[in-house]
C-alpha positions in Angstrom: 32.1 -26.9 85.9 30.3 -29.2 83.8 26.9 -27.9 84.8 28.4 -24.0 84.1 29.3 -25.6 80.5 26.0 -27.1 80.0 24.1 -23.6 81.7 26.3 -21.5 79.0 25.5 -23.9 76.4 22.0 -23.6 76.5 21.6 -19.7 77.2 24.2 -20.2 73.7 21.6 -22.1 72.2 18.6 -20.8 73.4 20.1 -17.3 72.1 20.5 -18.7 68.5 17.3 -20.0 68.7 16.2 -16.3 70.1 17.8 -14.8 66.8 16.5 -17.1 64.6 12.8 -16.6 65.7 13.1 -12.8 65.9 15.2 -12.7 62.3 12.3 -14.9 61.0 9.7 -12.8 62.4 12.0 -10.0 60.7 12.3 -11.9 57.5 8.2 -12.7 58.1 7.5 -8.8 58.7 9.3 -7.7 55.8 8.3 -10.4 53.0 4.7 -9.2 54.4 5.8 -5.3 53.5 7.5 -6.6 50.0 4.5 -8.6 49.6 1.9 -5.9 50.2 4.0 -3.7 48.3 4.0 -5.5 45.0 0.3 -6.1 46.0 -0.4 -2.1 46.3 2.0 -1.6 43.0 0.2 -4.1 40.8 -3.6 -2.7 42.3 -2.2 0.8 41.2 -1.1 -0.9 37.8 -4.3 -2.5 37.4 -6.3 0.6 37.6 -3.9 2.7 35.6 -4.6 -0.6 32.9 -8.5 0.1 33.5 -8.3 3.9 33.0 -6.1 3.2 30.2 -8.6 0.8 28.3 -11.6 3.0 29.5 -10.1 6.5 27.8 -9.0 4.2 24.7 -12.2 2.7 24.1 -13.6 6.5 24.5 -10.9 7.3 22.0 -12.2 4.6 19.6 -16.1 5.1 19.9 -15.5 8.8 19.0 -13.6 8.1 15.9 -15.3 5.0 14.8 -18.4 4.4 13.5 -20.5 1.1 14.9 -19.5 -2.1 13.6 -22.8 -2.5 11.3 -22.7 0.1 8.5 -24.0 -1.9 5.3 -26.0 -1.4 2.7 -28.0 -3.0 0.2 -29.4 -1.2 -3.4 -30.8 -2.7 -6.4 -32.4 -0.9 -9.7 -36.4 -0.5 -9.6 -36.7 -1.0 -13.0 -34.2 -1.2 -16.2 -32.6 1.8 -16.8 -32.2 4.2 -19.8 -28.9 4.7 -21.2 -25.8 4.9 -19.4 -23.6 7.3 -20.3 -19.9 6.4 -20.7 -18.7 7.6 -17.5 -22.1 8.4 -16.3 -22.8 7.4 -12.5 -25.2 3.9 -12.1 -27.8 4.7 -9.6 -29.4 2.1 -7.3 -32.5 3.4 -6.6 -34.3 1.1 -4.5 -33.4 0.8 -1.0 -33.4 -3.0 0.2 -31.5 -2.3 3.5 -29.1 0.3 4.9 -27.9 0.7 8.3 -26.5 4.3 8.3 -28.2 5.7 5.5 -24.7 6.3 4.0 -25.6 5.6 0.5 -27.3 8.0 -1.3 -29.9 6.6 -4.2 -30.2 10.2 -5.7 -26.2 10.5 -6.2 -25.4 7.0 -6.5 -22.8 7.5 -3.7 -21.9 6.1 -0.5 -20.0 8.1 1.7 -17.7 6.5 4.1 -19.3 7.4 8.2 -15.9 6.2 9.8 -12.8 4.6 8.8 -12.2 1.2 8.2 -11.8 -2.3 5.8 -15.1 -2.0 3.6 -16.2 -4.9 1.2 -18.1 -3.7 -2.4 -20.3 -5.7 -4.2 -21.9 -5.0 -7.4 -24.3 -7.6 -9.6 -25.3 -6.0 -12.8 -27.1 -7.4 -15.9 -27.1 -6.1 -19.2 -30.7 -5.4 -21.5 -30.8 -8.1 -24.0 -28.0 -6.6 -27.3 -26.5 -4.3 -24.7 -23.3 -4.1 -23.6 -21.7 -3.1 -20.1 -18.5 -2.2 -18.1 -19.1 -1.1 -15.0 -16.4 -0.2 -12.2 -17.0 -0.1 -8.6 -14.6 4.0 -7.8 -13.5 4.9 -5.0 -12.9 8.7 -5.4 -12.5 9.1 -9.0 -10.2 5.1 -9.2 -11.9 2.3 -10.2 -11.2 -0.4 -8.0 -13.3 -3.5 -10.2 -14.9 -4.3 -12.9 -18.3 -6.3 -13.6 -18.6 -6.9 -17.7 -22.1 -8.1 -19.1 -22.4 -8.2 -22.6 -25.8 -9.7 -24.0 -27.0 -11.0 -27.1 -29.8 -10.1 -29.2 -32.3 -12.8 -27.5 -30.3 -13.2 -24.0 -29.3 -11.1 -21.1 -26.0 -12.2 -19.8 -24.6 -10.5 -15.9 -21.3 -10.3 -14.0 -20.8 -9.6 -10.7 -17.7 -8.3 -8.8 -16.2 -7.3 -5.3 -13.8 -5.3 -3.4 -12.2 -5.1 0.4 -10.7 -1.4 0.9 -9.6 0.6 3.5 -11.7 4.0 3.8 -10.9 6.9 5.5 -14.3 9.0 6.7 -15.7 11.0 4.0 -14.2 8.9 1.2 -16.9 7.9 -1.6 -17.6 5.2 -3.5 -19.9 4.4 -6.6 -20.7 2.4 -9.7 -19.7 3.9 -13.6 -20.7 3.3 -16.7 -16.8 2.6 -18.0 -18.1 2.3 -21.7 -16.8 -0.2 -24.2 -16.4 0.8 -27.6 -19.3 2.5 -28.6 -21.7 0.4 -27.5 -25.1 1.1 -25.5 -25.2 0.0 -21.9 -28.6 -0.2 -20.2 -29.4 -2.6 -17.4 -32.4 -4.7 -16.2 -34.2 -4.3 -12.4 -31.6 -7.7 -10.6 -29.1 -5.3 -10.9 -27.4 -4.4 -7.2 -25.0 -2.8 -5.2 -24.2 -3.8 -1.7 -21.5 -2.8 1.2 -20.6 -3.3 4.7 -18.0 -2.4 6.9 -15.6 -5.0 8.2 -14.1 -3.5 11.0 
């Protein structure tokens, strides 16, 4: 009787221990299916991630221009009168990435959107006087102000950062200041790059 005990005790036991094995190769079995699920999922997120970034990027080369549009213009030699409002024309190329500035207009034309910085250096003929704004399609945005005295030539320089859209335009003016004649000398510049 005591041996039949023992006998059912360990086919008791030795069944437990059956079903614990087989429910941990069950449990095994299956974390190795969840696990090569969420391994299969994040692989199919991964390239969906990849295609994403590779039709975005596609996106943003088409619409943007490269990273290095700038620009660099200076006057060849003084200038004649400036008309009030008349446009100042940098003549002389120094450097200029894209060819977006345009010496016989005095314009540059925006090839892409994005945060531009404008620079512009003038200095006045010695007795002359002038205000000139840095526009952006017909604003100005700032102002350089050189007026020199009859034995001195004074300058003034100036900067903007703006946001372009493509095909936006910016240029130097003659603002005028009360009457007075605005001509100025060959260190004069106007420079530009694109941020971003």
């Amino acid at each position: 009787m005591i041996q039949t005990k023992v006998q059912t005790l360990v086919v008791l036991l030795l069944g437990v221990f059956i079903g614990m094995l087989e429910g941990s190769r069950y449990k095994k079995h299956r974390m190795f299916g969840l696990q090569q699920i969420r391994e299969n999922r994040r692989s199919d997120l991964d390239n969906l991630d990849f295609e994403n970034q590779v039709d975005s990027s596609k996106r943003v080369a088409s619409e943007s221009p490269p990273l290095n549009v700038a620009f660099t213009y200076r006057i060849s030699e003084d200038t004649g009168i400036i008309p009030d409002d008349g446009t100042v024309k940098f003549d002389s190329k120094v450097f200029d990435s894209t060819e977006s500035y345009n010496p016989n207009t005095g314009e540059f034309i925006a090839p892409g959107c994005g945060m531009y910085v404008f620079m512009l250096n003038i200095r006045s003929n010695q007795g002359k006087t002038c205000w000139v704004d840095i526009i952006k399609d017909g604003d100005s945005l700032a102002t350089a102000f050189a007026e020199s005295g009859p034995e001195s030539q004074l300058g003034d320089t100036t900067f903007v950062t703006i946001y372009l859209e493509k095909g936006n335009t910016v240029w130097a003016k003659n603002h005028g200041y009360q009457g007075t004649v605005c001509t100025i000398d060959f260190y004069s510049s106007f420079a530009g790059f694109r941020l971003f």
